[in-house]
C-alpha positions in Angstrom: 158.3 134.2 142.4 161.2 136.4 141.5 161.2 134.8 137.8 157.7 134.7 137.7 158.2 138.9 138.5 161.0 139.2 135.9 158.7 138.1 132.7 155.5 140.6 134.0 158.3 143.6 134.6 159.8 143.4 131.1 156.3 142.4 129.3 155.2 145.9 131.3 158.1 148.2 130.1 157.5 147.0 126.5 153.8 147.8 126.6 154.9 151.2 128.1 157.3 151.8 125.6 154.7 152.9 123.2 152.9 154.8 125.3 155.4 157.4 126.1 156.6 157.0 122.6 153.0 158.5 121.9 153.0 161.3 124.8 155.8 163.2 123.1 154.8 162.8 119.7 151.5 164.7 121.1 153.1 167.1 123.3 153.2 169.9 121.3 149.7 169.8 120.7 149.2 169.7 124.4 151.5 172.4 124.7 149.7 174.3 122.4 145.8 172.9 123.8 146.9 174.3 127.2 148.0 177.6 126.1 144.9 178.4 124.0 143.2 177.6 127.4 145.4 180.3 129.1 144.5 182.5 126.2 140.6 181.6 126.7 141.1 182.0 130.4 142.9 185.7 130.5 140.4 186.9 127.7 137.5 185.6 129.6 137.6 188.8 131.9 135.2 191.1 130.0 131.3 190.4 131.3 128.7 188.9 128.6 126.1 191.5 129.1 123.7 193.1 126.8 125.6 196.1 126.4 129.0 194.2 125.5 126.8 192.3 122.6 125.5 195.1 121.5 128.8 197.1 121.1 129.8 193.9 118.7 127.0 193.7 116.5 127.9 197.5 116.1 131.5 196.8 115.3 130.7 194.1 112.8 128.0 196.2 111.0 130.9 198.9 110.9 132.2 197.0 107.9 129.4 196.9 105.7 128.7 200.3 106.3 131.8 201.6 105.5 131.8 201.5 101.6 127.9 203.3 101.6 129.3 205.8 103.8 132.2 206.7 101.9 130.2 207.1 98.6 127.7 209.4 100.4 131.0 211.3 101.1 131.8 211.3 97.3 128.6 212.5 96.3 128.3 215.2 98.7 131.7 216.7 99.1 133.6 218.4 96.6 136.8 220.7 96.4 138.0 222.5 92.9 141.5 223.4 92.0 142.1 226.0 89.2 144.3 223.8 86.6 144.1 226.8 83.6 142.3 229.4 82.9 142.1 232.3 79.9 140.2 235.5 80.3 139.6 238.0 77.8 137.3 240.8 76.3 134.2 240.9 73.9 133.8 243.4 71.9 131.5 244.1 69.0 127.7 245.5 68.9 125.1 244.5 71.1 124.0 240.9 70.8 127.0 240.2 68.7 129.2 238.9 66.6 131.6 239.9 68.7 135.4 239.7 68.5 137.7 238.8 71.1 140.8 239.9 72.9 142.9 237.8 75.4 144.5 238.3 78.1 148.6 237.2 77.6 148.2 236.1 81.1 145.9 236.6 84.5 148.0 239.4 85.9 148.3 241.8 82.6 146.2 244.4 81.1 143.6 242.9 78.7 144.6 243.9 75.1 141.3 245.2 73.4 140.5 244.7 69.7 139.1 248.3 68.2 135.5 248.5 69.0 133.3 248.9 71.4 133.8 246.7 74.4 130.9 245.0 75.5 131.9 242.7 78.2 134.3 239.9 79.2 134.8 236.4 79.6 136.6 233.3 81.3 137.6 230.3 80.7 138.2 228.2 83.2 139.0 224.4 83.9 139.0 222.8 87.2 140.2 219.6 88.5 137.1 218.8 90.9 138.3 216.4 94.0 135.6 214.4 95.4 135.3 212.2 98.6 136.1 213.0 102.7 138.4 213.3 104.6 140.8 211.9 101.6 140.2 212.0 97.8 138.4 208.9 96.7 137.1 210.1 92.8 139.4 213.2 90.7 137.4 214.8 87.8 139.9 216.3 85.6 139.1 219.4 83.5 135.4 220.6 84.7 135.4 223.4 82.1 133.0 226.5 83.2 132.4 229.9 81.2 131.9 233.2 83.2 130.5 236.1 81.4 130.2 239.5 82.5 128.1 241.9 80.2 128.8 245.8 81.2 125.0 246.4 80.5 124.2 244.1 82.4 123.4 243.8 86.5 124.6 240.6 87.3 127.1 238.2 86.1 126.5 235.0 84.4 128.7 232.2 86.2 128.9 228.5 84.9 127.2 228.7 81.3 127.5 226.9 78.3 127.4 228.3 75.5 126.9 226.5 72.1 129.5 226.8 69.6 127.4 228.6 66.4 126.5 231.4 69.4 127.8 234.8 69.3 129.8 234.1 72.2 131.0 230.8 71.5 131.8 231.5 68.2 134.2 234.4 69.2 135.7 232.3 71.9 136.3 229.2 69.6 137.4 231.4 66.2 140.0 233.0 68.7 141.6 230.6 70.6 141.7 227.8 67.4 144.6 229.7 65.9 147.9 227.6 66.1 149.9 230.8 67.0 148.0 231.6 70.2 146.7 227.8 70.7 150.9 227.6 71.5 150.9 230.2 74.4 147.9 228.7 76.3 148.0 225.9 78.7 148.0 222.3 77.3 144.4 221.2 78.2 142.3 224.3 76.7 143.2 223.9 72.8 141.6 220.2 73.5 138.6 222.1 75.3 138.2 224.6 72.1 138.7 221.7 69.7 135.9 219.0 71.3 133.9 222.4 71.7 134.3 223.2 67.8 133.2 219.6 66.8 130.8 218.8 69.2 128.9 222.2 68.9 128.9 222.0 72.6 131.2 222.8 75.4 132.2 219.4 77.0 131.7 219.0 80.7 134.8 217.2 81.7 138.0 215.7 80.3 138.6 212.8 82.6 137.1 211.4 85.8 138.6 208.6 87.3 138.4 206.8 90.4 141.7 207.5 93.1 142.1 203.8 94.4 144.2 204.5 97.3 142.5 206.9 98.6 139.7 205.1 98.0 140.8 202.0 100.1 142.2 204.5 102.8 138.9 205.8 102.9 137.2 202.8 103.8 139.6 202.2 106.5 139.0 205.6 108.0 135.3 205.1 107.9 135.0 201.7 109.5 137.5 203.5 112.0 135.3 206.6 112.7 132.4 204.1 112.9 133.7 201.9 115.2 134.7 204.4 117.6 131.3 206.1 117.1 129.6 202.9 117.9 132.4 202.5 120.9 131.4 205.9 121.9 127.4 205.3 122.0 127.0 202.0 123.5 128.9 203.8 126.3 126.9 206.6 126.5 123.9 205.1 126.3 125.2 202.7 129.1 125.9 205.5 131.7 122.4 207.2 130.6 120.8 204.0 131.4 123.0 203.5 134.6 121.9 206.6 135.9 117.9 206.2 134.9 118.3 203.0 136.8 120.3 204.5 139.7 117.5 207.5 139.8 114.6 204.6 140.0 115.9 202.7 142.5 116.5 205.6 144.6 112.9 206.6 143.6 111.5 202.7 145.1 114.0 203.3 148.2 112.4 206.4 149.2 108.8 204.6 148.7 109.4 201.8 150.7 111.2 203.7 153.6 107.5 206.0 153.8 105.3 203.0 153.6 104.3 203.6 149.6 104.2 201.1 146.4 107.6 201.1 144.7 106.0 200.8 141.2 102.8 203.4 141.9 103.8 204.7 145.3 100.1 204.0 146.4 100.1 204.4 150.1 100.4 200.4 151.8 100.1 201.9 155.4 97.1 200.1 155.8 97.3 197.1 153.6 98.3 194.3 156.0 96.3 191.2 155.1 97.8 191.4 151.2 101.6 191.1 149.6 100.2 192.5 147.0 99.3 196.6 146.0 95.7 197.1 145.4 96.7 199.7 143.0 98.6 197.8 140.6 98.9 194.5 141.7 102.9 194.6 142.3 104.3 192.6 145.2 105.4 194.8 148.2 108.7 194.1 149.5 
């Protein structure tokens, strides 16, 4: 018996060998299976209702959204920074040609060529930022032209004159001179040149698109959208909660006076039926 016993003990601690050889080879998948479970487990806490799905269908169409929301914001919001401006006088007859004076800068008196004066002028370029709450597009240079005719009742804001007009003309023939193109800021002799050659006034010098505020952008309006979306399911749950709460209390009352909780037909006298004769609903 006992060396019948000896052979089975060793032949059972080889086979076993393995076996725990293989236990902690996978225990750190184990390990790592039965925290995921805790994980599972702790997370599990939140209901699977309706409301809860709904709120994450909202969160995931937050992304797509984001990018058409911020170029709705691009095309509808702008802000304009002065980058340079020259103002001056026209003066000549009626309907030109006129000659023009400048202005050696915004803050001095206008020095006027002999002549009658017939009204002034302004030059003006603008760097026009596009996008909200941050700057997602920058259009450099917007060039505008005010005029402002003494004979005249109103003002004319934002035209463009061509450059064989009276006005252009004067504007182009007195601000293409290397002497004074030297005293002006740098982008408006580029503005008078492309305005000389082209025979038209150009409408920008640059647009470009501002990358990081464009990615910041996106961020910020999957943001405001999740928390909008946040925001609504939760309202719309306590709107609901309280239509619900105001129904039942609207049954309660029904039942406790002997009426239909769905019609509120009178079931004083109906005692041979479950059922309302009104509207068919079973009475509690």
């Amino acid at each position: 018996m006992t060396r019948g016993r000896g052979p089975r003990s060793h032949a059972g601690a080889t086979l076993a060998a393995p076996a725990c050889e293989e236990c902690r080879v996978r225990s750190p998948f184990r390990t790592v299976r039965r925290r995921l479970r805790s994980v599972r487990y702790h997370a599990a806490s939140r209901p699977d209702t309706a409301w809860h799905r709904w709120r994450d269908r909202l969160l995931v169409a937050a992304i797509p959204l984001s990018l058409p929301l911020v170029l709705l914001l691009e095309s509808s919001v702008h802000r304009s920074l002065v980058a340079a401006e020259v103002r001056g006088g026209l003066v000549g007859p009626a309907g030109g040609p006129y000659v023009v004076g400048l202005a050696p800068d915004v803050e001095s008196a206008i020095e006027w060529p002999a002549g009658r004066q017939q009204g002034t002028f302004e030059l003006r370029l603008e760097d026009r930022l596009d996008g909200w709450p941050l700057t997602t597009r920058v259009t450099r240079g917007v060039v505008a032209v005010d005029l402002s005719f003494f004979d005249e009742l109103t003002d004319r804001e934002d035209v463009r004159p061509p450059a064989d007009s009276p006005v252009g003309s004067a504007i182009i023939a007195a601000l293409d001179v290397p002497e004074v193109s030297l005293e002006l800021p740098v982008p408006i002799p580029r503005v008078v040149r492309a305005w000389g050659a082209t025979g038209v006034l150009p409408a920008s010098l640059e647009r470009r698109r501002y990358w990081p505020g464009s990615v910041a952008a996106v961020a910020v309006a999957w943001l405001g959208l999740s928390v909008a979306a946040i925001a609504g399911v939760a309202v719309a749950r306590y709107g609901w909660n309280l239509l619900t709460q105001a129904r039942d209390a609207r049954r309660h009352r029904s039942r406790q006076s002997g009426r239909c909780a769905s019609c509120g037909f009178d079931l004083r006298g109906n005692v041979f039926s479950d059922r309302c004769p009104e509207c068919g609903a079973l009475s509690d």
